[in-house]
LUMDOBA-425780 format. One line per field, with one value per atom (N, C-alpha, C): residue number from 1; atom name; x negated, z negated, y negated. Coordinates in nm, 2 decimals. Layout:
residues N
n: (NUM:...)
atom: (CA:...)
xx: (X:...)
zz: (Z:...)
yy: (Y:...)
This chain:
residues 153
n: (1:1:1:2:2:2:3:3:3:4:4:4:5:5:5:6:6:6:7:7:7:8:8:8:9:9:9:10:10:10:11:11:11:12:12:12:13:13:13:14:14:14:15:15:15:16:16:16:17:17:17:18:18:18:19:19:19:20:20:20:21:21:21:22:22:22:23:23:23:24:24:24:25:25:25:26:26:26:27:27:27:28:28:28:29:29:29:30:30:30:31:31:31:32:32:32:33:33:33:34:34:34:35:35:35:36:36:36:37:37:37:38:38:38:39:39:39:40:40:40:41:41:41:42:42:42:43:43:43:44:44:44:45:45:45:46:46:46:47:47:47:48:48:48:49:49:49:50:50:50:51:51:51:52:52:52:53:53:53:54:54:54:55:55:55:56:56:56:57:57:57:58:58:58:59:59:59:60:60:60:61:61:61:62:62:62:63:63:63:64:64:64:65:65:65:66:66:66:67:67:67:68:68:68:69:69:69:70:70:70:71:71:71:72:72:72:73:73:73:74:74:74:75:75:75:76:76:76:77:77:77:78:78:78:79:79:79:80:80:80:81:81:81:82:82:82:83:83:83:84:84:84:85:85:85:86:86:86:87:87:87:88:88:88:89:89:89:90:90:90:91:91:91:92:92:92:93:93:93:94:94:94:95:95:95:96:96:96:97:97:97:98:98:98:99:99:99:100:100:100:101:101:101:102:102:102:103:103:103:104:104:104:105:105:105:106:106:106:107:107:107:108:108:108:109:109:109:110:110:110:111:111:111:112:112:112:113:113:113:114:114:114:115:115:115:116:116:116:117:117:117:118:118:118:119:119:119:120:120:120:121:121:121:122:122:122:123:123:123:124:124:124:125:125:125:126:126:126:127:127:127:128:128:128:129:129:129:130:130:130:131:131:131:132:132:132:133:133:133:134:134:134:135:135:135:136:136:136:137:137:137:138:138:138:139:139:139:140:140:140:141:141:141:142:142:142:143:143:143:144:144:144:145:145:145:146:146:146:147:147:147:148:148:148:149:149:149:150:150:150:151:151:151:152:152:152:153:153:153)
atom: (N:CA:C:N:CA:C:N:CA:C:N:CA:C:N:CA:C:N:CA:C:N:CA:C:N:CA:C:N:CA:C:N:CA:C:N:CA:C:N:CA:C:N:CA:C:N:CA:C:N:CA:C:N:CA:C:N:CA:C:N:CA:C:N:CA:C:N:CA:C:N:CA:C:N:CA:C:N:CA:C:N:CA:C:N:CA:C:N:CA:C:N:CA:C:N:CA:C:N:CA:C:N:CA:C:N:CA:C:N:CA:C:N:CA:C:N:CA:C:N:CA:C:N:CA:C:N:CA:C:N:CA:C:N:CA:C:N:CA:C:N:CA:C:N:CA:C:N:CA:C:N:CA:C:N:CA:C:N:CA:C:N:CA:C:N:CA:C:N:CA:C:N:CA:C:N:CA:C:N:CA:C:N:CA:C:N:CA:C:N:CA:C:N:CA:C:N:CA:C:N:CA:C:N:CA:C:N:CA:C:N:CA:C:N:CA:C:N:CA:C:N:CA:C:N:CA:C:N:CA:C:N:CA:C:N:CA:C:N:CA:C:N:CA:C:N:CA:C:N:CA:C:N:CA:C:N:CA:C:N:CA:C:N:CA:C:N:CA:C:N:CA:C:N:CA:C:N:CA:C:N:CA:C:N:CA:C:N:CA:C:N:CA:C:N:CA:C:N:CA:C:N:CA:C:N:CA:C:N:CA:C:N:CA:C:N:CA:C:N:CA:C:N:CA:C:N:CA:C:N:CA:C:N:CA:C:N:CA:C:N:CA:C:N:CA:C:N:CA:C:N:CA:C:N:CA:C:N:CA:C:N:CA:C:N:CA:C:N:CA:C:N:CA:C:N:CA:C:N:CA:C:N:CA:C:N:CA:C:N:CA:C:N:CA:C:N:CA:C:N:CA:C:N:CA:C:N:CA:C:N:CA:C:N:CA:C:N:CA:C:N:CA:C:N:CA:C:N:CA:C:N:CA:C:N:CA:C:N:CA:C:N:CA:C:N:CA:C:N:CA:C:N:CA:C:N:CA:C:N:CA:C:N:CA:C:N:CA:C:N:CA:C:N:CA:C:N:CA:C:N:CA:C:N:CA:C:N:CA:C:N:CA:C:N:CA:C:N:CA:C:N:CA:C:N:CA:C:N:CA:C:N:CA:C:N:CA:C:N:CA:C:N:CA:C:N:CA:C:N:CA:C:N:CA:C)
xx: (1.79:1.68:1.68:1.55:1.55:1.51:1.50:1.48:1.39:1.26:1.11:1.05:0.97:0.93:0.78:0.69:0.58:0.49:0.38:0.31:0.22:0.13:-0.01:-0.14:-0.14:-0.28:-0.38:-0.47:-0.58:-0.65:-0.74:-0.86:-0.96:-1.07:-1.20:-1.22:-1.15:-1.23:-1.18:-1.21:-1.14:-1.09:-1.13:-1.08:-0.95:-0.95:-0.81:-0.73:-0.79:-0.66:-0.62:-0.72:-0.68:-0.54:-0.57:-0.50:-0.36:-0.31:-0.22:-0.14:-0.24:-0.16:-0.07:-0.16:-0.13:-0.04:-0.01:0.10:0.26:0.20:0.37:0.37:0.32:0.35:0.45:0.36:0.42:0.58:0.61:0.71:0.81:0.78:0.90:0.90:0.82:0.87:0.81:0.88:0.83:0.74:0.76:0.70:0.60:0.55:0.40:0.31:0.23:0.12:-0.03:-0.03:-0.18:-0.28:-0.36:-0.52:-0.60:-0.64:-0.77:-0.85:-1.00:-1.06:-1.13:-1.09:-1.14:-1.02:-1.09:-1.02:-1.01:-1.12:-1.16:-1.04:-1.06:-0.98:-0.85:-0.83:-0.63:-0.64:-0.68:-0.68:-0.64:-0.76:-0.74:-0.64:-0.56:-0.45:-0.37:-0.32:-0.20:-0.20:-0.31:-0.32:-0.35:-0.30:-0.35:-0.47:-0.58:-0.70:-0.82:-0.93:-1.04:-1.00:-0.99:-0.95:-0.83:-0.73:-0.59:-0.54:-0.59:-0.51:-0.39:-0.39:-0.32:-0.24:-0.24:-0.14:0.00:0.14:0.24:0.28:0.35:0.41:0.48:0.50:0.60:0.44:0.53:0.45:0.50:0.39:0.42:0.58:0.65:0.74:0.66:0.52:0.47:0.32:0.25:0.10:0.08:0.01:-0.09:-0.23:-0.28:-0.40:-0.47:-0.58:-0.65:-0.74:-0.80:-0.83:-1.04:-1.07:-1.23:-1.29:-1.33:-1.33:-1.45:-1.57:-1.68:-1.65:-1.71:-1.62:-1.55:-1.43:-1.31:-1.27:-1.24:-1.18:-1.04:-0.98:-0.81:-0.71:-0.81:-0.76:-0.78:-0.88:-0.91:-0.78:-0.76:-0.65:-0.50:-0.52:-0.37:-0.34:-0.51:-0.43:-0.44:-0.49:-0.46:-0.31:-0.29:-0.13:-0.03:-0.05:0.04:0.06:-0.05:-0.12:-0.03:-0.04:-0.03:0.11:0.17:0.33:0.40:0.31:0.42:0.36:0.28:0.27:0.31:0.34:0.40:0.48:0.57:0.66:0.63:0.55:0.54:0.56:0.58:0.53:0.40:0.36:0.21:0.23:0.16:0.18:0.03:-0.04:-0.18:-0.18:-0.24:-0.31:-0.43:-0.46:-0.57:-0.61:-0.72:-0.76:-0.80:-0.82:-0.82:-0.71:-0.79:-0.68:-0.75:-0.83:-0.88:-0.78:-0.76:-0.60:-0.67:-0.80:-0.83:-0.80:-0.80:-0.75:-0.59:-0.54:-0.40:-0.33:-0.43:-0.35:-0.38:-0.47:-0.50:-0.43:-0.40:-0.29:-0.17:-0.11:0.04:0.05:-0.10:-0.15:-0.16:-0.17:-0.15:-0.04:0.07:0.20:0.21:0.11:0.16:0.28:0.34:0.49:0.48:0.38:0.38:0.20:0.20:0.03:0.07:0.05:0.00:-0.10:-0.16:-0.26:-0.25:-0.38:-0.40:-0.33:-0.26:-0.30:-0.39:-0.48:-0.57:-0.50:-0.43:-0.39:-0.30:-0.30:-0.27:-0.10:-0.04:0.13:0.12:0.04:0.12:0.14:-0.01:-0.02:0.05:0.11:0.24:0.38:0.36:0.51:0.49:0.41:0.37:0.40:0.36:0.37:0.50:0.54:0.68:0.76:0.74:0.87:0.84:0.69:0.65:0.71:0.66:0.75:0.88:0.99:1.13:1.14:1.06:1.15:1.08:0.97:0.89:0.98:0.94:0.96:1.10:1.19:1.34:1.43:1.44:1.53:1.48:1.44:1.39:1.42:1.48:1.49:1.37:1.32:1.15:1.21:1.07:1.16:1.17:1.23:1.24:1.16:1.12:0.97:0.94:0.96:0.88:0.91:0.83:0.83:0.97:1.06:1.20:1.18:1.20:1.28:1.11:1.11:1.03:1.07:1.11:1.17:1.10:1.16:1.11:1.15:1.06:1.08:1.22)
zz: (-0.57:-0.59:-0.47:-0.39:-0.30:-0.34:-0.34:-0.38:-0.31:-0.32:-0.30:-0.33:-0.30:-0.32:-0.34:-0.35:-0.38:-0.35:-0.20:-0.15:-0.17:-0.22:-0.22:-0.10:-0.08:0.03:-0.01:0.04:-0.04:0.04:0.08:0.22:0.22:0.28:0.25:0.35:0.48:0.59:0.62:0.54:0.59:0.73:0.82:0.95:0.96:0.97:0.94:0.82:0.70:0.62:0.67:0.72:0.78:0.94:0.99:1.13:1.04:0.90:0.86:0.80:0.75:0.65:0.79:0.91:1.01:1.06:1.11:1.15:1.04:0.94:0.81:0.86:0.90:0.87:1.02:1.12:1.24:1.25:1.17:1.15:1.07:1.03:0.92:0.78:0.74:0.63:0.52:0.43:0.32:0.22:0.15:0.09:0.03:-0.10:-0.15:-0.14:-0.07:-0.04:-0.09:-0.19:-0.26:-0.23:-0.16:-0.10:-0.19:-0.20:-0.28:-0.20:-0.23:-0.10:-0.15:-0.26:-0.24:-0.37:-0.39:-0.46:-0.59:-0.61:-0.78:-0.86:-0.73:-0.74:-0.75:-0.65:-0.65:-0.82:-0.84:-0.93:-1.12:-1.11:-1.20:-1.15:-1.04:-1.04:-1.09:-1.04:-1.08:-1.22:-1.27:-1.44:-1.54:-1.48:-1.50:-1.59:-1.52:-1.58:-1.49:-1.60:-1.53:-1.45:-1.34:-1.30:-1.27:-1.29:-1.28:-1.43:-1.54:-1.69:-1.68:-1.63:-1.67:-1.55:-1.47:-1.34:-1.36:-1.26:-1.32:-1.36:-1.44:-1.47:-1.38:-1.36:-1.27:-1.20:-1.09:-1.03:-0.89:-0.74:-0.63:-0.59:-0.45:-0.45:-0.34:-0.27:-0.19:-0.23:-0.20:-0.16:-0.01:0.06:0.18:0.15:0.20:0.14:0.24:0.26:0.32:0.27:0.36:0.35:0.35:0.41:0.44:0.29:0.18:0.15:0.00:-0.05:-0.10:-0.23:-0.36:-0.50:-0.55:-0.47:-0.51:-0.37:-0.31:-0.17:-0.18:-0.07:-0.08:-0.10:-0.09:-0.15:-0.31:-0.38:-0.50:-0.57:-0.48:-0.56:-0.54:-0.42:-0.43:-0.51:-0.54:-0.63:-0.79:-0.81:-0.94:-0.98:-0.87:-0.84:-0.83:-0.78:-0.79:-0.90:-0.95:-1.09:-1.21:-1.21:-1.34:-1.35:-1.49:-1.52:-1.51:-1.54:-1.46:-1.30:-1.25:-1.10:-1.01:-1.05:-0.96:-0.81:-0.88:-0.79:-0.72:-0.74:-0.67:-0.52:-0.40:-0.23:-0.22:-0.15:-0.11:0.03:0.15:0.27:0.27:0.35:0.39:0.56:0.52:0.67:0.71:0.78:0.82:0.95:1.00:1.15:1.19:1.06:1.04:1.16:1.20:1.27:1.25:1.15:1.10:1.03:1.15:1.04:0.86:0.82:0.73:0.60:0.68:0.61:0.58:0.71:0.68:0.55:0.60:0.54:0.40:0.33:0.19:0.15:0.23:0.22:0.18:0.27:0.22:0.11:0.08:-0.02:-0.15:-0.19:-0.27:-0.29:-0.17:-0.26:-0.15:-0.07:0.02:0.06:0.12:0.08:0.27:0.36:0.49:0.49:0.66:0.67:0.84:0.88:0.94:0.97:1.16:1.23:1.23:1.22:1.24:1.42:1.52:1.66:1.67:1.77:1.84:1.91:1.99:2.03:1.91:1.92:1.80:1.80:1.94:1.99:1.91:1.91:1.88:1.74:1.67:1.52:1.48:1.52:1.48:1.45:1.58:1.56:1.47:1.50:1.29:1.21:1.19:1.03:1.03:1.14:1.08:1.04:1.13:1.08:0.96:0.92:0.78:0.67:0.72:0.60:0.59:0.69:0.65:0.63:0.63:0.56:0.38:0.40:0.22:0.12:0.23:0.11:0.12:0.23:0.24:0.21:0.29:0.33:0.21:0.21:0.08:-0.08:-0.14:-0.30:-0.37:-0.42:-0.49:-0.62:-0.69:-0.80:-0.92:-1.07:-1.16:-1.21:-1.29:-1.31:-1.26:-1.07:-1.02:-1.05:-0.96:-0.96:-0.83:-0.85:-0.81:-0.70:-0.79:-0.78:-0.80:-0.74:-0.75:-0.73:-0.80:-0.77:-0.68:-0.53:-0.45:-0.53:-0.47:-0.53:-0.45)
yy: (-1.74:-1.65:-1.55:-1.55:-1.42:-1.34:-1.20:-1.08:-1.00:-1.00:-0.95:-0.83:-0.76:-0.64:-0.64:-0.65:-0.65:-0.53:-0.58:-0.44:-0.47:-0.37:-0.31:-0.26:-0.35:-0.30:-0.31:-0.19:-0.13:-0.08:-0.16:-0.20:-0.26:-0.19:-0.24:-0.29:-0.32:-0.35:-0.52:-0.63:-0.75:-0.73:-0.67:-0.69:-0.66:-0.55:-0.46:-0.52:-0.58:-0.62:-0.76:-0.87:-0.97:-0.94:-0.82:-0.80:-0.75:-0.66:-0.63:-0.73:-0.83:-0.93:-1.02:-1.02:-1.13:-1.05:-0.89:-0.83:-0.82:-0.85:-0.86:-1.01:-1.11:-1.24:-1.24:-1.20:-1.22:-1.15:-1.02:-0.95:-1.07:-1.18:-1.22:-1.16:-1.08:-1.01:-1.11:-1.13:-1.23:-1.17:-1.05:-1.02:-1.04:-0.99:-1.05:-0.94:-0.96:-0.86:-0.91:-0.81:-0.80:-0.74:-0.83:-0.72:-0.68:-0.56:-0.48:-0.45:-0.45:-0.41:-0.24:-0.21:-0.07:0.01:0.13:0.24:0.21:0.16:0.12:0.01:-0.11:-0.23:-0.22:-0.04:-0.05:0.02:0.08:0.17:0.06:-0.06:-0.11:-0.20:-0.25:-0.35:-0.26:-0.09:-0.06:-0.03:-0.07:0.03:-0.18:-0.28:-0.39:-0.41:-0.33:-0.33:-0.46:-0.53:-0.56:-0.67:-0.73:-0.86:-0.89:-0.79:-0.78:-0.72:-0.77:-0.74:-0.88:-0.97:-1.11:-1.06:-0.99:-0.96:-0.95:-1.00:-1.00:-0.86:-0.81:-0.67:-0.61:-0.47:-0.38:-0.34:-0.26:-0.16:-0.21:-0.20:-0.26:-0.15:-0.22:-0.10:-0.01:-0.03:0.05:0.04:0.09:0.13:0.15:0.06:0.09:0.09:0.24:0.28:0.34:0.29:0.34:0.43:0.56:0.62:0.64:0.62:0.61:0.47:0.45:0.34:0.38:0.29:0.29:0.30:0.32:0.34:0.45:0.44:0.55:0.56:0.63:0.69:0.68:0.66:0.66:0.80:0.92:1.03:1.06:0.99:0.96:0.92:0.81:0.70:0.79:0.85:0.90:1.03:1.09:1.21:1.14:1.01:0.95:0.96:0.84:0.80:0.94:1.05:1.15:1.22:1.21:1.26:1.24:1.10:0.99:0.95:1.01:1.01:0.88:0.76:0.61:0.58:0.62:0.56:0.69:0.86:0.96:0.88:0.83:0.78:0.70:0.60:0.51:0.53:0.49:0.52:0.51:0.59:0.58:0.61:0.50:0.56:0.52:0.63:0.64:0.57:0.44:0.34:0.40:0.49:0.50:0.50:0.56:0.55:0.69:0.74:0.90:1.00:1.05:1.18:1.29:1.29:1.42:1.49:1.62:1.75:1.72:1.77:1.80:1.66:1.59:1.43:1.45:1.48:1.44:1.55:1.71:1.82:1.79:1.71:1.68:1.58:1.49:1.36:1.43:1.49:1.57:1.62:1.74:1.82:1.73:1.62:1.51:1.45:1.44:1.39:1.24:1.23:1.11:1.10:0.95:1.00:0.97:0.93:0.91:0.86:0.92:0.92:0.82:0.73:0.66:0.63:0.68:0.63:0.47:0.38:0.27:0.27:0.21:0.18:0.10:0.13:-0.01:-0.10:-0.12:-0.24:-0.33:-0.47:-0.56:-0.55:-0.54:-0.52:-0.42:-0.32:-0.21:-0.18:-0.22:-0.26:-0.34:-0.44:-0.52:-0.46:-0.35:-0.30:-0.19:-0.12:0.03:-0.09:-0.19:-0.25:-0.30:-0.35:-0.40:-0.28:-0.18:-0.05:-0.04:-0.04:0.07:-0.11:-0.22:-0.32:-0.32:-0.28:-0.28:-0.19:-0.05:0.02:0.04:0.02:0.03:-0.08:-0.19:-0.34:-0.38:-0.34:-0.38:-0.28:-0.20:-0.06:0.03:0.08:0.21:0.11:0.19:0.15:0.19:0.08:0.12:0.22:0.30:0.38:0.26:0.33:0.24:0.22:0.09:0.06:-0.03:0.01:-0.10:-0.22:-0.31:-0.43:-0.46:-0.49:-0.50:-0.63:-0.74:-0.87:-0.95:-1.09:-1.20:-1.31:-1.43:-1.58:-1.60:-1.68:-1.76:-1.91:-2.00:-2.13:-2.17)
């Protein structure tokens, strides 16, 4: 049995979630990474509500969240999540493209646990995602609760 971590990306822009899912693949990192494309959608996966009630149990051991996004905004979701007595803990690191101070200073002001600029070049976006996947989904101990462990076949 290999031992998995389960991330959360929470992105409306297919582009950008197709370029992050393709930057973890190219990193090696095995992990299972679940796309949402907006605030509403992370919101009912982490609460297994609405098309994610039958979803497996635990809690991801990270959140990638974007920030700019239609429904619920990714500051929405993070003062949920900081909020809310079983998902506090969770990691939340904010993906965005944002370098607005007033973005970041409300990101911190909510309890983000790391605010990450998107890079534009794809090298370079390969290498932000790999650091941020070894250390969320390998290196860092998720809290308790999460979702730990996943059988590989």
């Amino acid at each position: 049995m290999v031992e998995l971590k389960r991330v959360l990306l929470v992105e409306d822009s297919p582009n950008d979630a197709e370029l992050t899912l393709e930057a973890f693949a190219e990193t090696g990192l095995a992990n299972e990474v679940v796309w949402v494309r907006d605030g509403r959608e992370a919101l009912d996966y982490l609460h297994q509500e609405g098309s994610f009630s039958n979803r497996p149990a635990g809690l991801p051991a990270v959140v990638l969240l974007d920030l700019k996004m239609p429904k619920v905004d990714g500051l929405q979701v993070l003062e949920h999540v900081k909020q809310h007595p079983q998902l506090k803990t969770v990691p939340v690191v904010m993906l965005t493209s944002s370098r607005e101070e007033a973005d970041l200073a409300r990101s911190y002001g909510l309890g983000v646990n790391a605010y990450v600029v998107k890079p534009v070049g794809f090298q370079d976006f390969v290498r932000a995602l790999k650091e941020l996947g070894l250390f969320w989904a390998v290196v860092n101990e998720p809290p308790p609760g999460s979702l730990r462990r996943t059988q590989m076949p």
